[in-house]
N, C-alpha and C positions, 0 to 999 in steps of 0.2 A: 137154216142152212140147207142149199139144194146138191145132193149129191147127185153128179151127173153117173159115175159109175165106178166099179172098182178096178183097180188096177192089180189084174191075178198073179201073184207072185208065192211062187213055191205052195201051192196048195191055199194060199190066202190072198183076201182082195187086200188092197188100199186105198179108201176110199176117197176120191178128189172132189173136194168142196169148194163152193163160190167166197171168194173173199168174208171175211167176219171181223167186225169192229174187234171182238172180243179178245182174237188175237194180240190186239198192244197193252192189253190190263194184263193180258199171261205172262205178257214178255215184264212189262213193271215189277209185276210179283214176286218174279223168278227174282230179277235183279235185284232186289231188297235182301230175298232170301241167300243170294250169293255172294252181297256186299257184306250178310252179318256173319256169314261163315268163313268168306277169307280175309277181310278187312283189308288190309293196310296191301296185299301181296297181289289185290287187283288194281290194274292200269286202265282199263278201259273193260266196258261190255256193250256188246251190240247185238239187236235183234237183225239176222241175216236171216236169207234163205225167201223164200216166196207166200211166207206170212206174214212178212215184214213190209210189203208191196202194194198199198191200197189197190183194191181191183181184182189183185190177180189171185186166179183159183192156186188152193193146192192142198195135199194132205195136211190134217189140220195137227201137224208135230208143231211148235215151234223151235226152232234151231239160233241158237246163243254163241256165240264167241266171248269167252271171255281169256283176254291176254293178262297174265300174270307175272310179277319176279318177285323173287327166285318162280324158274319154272323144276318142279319136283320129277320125282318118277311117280309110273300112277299111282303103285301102292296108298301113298300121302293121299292122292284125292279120291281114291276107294273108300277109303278110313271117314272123310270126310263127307261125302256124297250119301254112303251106303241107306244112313239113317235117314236121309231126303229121300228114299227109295229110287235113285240112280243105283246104274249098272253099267258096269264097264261093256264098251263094245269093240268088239277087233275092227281096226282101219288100219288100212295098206297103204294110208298117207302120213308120211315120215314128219317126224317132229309137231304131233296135237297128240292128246289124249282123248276120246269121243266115250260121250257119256249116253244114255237112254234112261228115261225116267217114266215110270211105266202107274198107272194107280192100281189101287186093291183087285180092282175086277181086270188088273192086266192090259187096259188101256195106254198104247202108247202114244203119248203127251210131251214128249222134249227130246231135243235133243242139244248137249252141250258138249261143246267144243274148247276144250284148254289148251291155249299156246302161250308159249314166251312171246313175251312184251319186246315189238323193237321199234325202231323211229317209223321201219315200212307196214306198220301195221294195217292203216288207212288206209294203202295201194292196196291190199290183198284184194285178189279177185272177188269173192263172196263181196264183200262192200263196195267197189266200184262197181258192179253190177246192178247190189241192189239200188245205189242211189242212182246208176243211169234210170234205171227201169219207173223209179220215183217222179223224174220229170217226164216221162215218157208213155201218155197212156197208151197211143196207138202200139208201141211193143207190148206192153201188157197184154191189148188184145190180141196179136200176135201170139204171143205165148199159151194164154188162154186156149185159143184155138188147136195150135197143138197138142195142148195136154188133152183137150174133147177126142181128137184125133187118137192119141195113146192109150187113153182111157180102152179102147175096142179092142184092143193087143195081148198076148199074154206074156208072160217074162219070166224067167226062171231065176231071176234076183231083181234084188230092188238096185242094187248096182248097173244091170242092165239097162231098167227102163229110166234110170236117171242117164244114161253114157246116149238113149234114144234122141236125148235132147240136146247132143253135144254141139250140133251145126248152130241151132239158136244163141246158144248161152256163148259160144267161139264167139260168134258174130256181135254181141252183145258186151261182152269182156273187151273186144278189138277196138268199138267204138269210144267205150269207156277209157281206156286205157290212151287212145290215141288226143281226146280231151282234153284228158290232166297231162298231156305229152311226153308219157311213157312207151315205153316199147312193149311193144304186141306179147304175149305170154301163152304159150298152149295152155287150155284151162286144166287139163287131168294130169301132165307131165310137170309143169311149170317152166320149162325150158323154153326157154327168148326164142321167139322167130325172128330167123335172117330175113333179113324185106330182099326184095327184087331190085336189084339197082337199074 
């Protein structure tokens, strides 16, 4: 794996690496280990985010969606998780629980995301994204390119330098979205853009 550099966030890098097979055996794994701990109360799981993306570089977390019913409060999936060595994480994105799964030597390796299960699942932004980005290599390099570009920056959260890449992923989402012939979505707000008449 060739790390080009890190990404300095609050006294710490992250480090952004070139795509790795290895990445969809993590995501498999995971899901086994997810389908035997919730069984029956998972509807779907999907490997998002830009591990998920043949080609494209990224921090080597992989990130999960898994939508469930009944959707719990976290407590339920703390209880659940803890002994996977997940950890609960604060997100200021209303209705998912966000998980982090870290190993012995404090490496972190996941990140999983719990939502309620509903018909819009499939629209959500993270998966029209990634499946535009799938047919799409010249975006990939695109992207690539940017993150080389960000990589040189420093950031006082990791919140930051993901919000850096907000004009890409907009433009990205809009495409996607206008495809499956949905209407346009701010990606961080989720609130409908009014088109231009």
């Amino acid at each position: 794996m060739v790390i080009w550099t890190g990404v300095k966030v609050e006294s710490m890098a992250i480090g952004i690496v070139e795509y790795c097979e290895k990445w969809k055996r993590g995501f498999e794994d995971e899901r086994e280990l997810m389908v035997t701990t919730f069984r029956s109360q998972i509807k779907a799981i999907e490997h998002i985010g830009s591990t998920s993306i043949p080609g494209q570089s990224a921090k080597p977390i992989i990130d999960i969606f898994i939508a469930v019913s009944p959707f719990r409060k976290v407590s339920f999936y703390d209880r659940k998780l803890f002994a996977l060595s997940y950890r609960k994480t604060p997100t200021d994105i209303a209705g998912r629980h966000l998980f982090a799964r870290y190993t012995r030597e404090n490496t972190w390796t996941h990140n999983l995301h719990i939502l309620p299960w509903d018909v819009e699942f499939y629209s959500r932004n993270e998966i029209l994204f990634r499946d535009y980005l799938r047919k799409r290599p010249d975006m990939v390099a695109r992207y690539n390119d940017l993150k080389k570009l960000l990589v040189l920056r420093s950031f006082s959260s990791l919140d930051e330098y993901t919000k850096a890449k907000t004009q890409f992923i907009q433009e990205v989402v809009d495409l996607a979205r206008i495809e499956k012939g949905l209407p346009r979505q701010n990606v961080w707000t989720m609130e409908y853009i009014k088109e231009d008449k």
